[in-house]
Structures are given as C-alpha cells and as structure tokens.
C-alpha positions in Angstrom: 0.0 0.0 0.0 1.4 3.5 -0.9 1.8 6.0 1.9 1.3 9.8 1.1 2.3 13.1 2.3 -0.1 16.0 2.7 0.7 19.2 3.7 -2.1 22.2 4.2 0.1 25.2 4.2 -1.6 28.0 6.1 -0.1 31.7 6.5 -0.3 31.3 10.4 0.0 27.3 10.7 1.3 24.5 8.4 -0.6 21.0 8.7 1.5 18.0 7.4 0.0 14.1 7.7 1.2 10.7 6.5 -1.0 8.4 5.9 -3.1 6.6 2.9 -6.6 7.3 4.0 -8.5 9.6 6.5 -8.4 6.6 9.0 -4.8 6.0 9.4 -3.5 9.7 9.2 -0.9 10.6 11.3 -0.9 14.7 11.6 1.0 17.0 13.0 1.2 21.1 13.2 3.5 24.0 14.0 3.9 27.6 13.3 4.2 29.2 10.1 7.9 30.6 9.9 10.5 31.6 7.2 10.2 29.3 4.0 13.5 27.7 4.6 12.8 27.7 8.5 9.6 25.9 7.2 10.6 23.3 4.7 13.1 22.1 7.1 10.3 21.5 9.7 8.3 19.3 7.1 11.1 17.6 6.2 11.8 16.7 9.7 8.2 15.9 10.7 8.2 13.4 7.3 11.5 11.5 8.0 10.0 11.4 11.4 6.4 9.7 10.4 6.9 8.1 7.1 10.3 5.6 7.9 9.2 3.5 5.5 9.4 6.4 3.2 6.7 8.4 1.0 5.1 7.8 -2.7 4.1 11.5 -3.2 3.2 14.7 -1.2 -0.1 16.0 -1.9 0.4 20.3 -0.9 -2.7 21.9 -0.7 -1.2 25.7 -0.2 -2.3 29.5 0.3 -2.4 31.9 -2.2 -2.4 33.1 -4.6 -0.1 30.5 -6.5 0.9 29.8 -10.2 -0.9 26.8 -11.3 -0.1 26.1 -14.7 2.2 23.3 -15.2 4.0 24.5 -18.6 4.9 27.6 -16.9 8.1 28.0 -15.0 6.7 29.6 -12.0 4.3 26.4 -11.7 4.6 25.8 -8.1 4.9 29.2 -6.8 3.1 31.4 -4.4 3.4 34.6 -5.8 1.6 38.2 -4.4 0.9 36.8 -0.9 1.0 39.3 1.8 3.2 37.1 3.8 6.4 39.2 2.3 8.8 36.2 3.0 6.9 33.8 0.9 6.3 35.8 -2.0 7.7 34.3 -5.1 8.7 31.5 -3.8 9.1 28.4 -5.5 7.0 26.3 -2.7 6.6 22.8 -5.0 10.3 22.9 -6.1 11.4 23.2 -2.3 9.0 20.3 -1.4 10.2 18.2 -3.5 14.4 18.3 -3.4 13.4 18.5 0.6 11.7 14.9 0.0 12.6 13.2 -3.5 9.0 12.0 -4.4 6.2 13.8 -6.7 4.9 16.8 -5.8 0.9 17.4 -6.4 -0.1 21.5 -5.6 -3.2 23.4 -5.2 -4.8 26.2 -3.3 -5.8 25.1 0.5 -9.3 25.7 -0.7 -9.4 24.0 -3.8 -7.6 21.0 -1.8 -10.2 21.3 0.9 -13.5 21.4 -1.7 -11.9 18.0 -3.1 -11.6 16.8 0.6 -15.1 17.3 1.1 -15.9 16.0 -2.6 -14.7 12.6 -1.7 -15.2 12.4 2.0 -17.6 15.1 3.5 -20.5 17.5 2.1 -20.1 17.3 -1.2 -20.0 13.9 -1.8 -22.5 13.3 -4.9 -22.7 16.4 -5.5 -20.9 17.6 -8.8 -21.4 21.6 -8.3 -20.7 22.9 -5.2 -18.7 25.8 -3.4 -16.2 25.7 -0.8 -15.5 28.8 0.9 -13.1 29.6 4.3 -13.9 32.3 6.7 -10.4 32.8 8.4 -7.1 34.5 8.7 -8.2 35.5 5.4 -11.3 34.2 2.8 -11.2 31.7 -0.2 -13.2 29.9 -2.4 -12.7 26.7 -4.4 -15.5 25.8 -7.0 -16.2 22.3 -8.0 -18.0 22.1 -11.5 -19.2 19.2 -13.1 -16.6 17.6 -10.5 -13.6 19.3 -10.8 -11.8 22.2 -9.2 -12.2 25.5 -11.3 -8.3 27.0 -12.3 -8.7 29.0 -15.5 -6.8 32.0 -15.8 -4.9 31.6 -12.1 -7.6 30.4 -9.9 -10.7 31.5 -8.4 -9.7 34.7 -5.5 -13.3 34.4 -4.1 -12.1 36.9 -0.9 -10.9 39.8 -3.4 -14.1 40.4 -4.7 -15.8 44.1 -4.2 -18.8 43.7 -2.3 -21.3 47.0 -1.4 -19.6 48.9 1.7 -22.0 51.0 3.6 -19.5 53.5 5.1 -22.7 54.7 7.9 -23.2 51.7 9.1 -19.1 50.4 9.0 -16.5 53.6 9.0 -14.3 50.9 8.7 -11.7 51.3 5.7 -10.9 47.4 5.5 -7.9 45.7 6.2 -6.7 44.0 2.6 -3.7 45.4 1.7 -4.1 44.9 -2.3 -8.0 46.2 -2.4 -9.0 48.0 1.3 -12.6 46.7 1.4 -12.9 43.7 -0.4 -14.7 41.0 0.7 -11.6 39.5 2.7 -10.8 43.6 3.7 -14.1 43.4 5.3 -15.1 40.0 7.0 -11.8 38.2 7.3 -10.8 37.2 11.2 -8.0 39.9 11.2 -10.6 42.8 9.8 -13.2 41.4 12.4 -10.6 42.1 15.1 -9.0 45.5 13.6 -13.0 47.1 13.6 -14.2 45.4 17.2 -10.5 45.6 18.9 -10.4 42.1 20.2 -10.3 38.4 18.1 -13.7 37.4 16.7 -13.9 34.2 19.5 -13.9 36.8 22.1 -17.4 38.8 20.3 -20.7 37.8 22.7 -23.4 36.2 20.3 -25.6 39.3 20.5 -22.5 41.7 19.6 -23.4 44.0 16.3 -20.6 42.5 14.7 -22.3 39.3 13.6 -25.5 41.0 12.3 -22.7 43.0 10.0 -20.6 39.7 9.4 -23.6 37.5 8.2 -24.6 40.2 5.8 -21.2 40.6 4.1 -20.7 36.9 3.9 -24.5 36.8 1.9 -23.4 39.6 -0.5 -20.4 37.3 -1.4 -22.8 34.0 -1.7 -24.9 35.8 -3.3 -22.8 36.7 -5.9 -21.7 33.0 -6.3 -25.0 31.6 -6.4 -25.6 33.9 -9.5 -22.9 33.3 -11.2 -21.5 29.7 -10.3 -25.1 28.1 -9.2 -23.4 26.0 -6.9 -25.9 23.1 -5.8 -24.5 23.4 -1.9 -22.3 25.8 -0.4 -20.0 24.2 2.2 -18.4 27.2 4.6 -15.5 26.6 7.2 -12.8 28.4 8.8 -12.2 29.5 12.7 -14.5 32.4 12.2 -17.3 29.8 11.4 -16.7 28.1 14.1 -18.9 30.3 16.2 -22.4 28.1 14.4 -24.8 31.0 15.5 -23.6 32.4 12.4 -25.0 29.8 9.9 -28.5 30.6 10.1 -27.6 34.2 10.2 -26.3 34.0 6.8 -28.8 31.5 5.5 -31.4 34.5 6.6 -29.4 37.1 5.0 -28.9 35.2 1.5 -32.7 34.4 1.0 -33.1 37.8 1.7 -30.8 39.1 -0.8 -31.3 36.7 -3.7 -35.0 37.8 -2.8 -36.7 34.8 -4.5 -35.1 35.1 -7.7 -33.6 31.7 -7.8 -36.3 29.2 -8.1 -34.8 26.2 -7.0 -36.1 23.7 -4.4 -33.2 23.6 -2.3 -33.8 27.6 -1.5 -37.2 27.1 -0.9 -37.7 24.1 1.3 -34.4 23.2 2.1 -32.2 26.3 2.7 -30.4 24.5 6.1 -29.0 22.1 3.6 -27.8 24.3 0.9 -25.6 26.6 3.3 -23.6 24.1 5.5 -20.3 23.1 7.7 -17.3 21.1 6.4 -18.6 17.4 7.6 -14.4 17.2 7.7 -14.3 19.9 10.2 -10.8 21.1 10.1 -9.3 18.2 8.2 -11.0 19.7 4.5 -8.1 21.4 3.7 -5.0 18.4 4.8 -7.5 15.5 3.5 -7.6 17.0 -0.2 -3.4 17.4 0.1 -3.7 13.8 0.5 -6.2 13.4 -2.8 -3.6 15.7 -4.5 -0.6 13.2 -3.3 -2.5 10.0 -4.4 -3.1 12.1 -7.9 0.9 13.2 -8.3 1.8 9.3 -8.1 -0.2 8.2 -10.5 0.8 10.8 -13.2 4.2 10.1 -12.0 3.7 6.1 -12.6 1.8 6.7 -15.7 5.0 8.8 -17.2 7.1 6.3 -16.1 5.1 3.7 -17.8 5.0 6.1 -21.1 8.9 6.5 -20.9 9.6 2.5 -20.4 
C-alpha cells in the first residue's frame, strides 16, 4: 500500500500528515515561519512519520499560487502578503526536501476535493467551498472538478457593497481595502471590534454585519457559479450562530429570484459546515498526493 504526504500550508500554521486514507493519518502542526525555516520542519516531521518512506506529497497551499504546469513559476506562491513567501518556489522546495512527486493546489481547492470525496459534497458535482479565516477563499467544484482557469478563483478579493454609515471601517486587505476578505476576514473582524472574533458575545453588532457581508459574497456566487450546496469553514465559522444568520441574509438578498427547491424548502442544507471539520483542507493534500503518483507512474510507464 502506498503511503502519502499532505501538507495544508496555512499563513499562520502548516498541517503536514502521513497516511493513505483519512483513518490511518498521522498529523502534526506547528507555526508558520520563514520558508527555509519551514521546509526544514516538514522535512523533519516526514523523515520522522513516514520511515518506510513516501510515494508523493499532496500540498494543498495558500495563495495566490501559479498553477499552470507549462509555466516555470508552476509551483509558486506569488503576491501573498506574507512578504517572505512571496515568489517563492514552494513545490520545487518540497520536493528536493523529500525526493517524491509533488501534487499543488490552493488550500481551498484542496479542501473542496476533501469534502468532494469524503464530506459535504459527496455526490454532489457543483458545489462551493468557501473559508472564513485568517483571510477568505473559495474553491469551486463544476461538473466535478476544481475551477483553475486563468490563475484560480480569488473568491475573498471580490468588491462587495460597503455602507460607510453603518461600518466607518476602511478594511484591512492590503491589495483592495474593502474587499470581501478587507471586510469580513478574522484579522478585519478584530481590527473594527478591537479584540479576536472568538472573544465577540453572540448578541454583539458585529455578527449581524458579518452574516450580511458573507450573503453579498454568496450571493454573488450563487448567480454566477449556481453552486448546488455551499459548504463554509474556517475559525470564524466556528462560532455556528452564524449559519442561520447568513442562511437569513442570502434568502433575503437573492429575494426569490432563484427558483430552485433547495432555496425554498431546504435552505439548512444548501448553506452548511465542512462534515471534515478542520481536516477539509490536509485531506484534499492527501487526494492531490494520491493524484501526483499516478501521473508520476503513468509517465514512467510512457517513458519505459
């Protein structure tokens, strides 16, 4: 049996497992650092773990990050805000740190597989994942695969209706001020409230304001993607009072437009949690590691 490497590389904390399925993972954490600081960590933690050595590493990484295989960036995180990993050729390291094939996506589009296979969008060929963190993302499964395209979907950079009477605040992206992510990320809920988002009571003003940003992006996604579920997680969704604030906002925003079942009778079940919890993200780096070995044995088989 082939055992895999996933890594879910986060701007405040890196995720690394060994394993070949969800039931026989073997995870481990630590701090987000310099990339060479970094690297040497996962390559410690994997010699650690994997003693009888790895197939492939599946890296399911944030943004944004050059995608295309022909091009000679592939592999890179490019405009991050994280000014030490900017440019930085994040597969490439991965792989002379560990000898094995790499596979690389964005942490959401690695998490919206997760859930594809394992979670809440199993049979379910059109859905959206979207993470309400340290900053926002989206991945978008279509007719069962992740969306790339041009670069790959930036769900958190786009412009959403900012009523400066009711919110003075400016927004906190540096790239775009009040974009989506500017306006409803963790670090912009703390920046406008002055403490962390965990520490907000449930009947503080800032979830009433929260809810209604995150329905302006759905919204948006609903019209234009038509995503048949809508699977949201991240730490600031981990307060659950928020769920049916949004599902409220979104009906009320899409106004009856839409007329689809699911929005009419079944709204609970169209805006939902990861069923993977906090695993989404380091269970689709294992689906990209299991995907990178068998391109990698098909070549080989090609080449022989």
């Amino acid at each position: 049996m082939s055992v895999f490497g996933c890594i879910e590389a986060g701007g405040t904390k890196f995720v690394c497992g060994v394993g070949s399925s969800p039931d026989d993972l073997i995870l481990g954490s630590f701090p987000t650092s310099s990339p060479d600081a970094t690297i040497e960590t996962v390559g410690k933690f994997f010699r650690e773990h994997a003693t009888q050595g790895l197939s492939a590493v599946g890296v399911a990484s944030f943004g944004p990050v050059d995608l295309h295989p022909e091009s000679p960036t592939f592999g890179y995180i490019t405009s991050t805000p994280k000014l030490d990993w900017q440019h930085y050729d994040f597969a490439g390291a991965v792989r002379r740190e560990l000898g094995v094939p790499v596979g690389f996506e964005t942490d959401v589009n690695a998490a919206a597989l997760g859930e594809a296979r394992w979670g809440a969008g199993q049979g379910i060929p059109d859905f959206l994942y979207l993470t309400v963190g340290t900053g926002i993302g989206g991945g978008a499964m279509v007719h069962g695969n992740v969306v790339h395209g041009l670069l790959h979907p930036e769900m958190g950079h786009i412009r959403i209706p900012h009523d400066l009477a009711r919110d003075p605040y400016p927004g906190g992206c540096p790239f775009h001020q009040d974009c989506l992510e500017g306006l409803a990320s963790g670090p912009a809920m703390a920046a406008r409230w002055g403490v962390p988002a965990q520490e907000l009571p449930v009947d503080h003003p800032a979830w009433a304001l929260e809810a209604h940003y995150l329905a302006l992006g759905l919204a948006t996604w609903v019209c234009t993607l038509s995503p048949q579920r809508i699977v949201i997680g991240g730490g600031v969704m981990q307060h659950q009072h928020l769920f049916p604030r949004v599902r409220r906002e979104l009906a009320a925003l899409l106004n009856g437009y839409i007329q689809a079942s699911v929005l009419r009778d079944d709204f609970e079940h169209y805006v939902v949690p990861p069923q993977l919890g906090n695993r989404s993200g380091v269970l689709g780096a294992l689906i990209l590691a299991e995907q990178a070995y068998r391109s990698s044995a098909a070549l080989v088989g090609e080449n022989k």
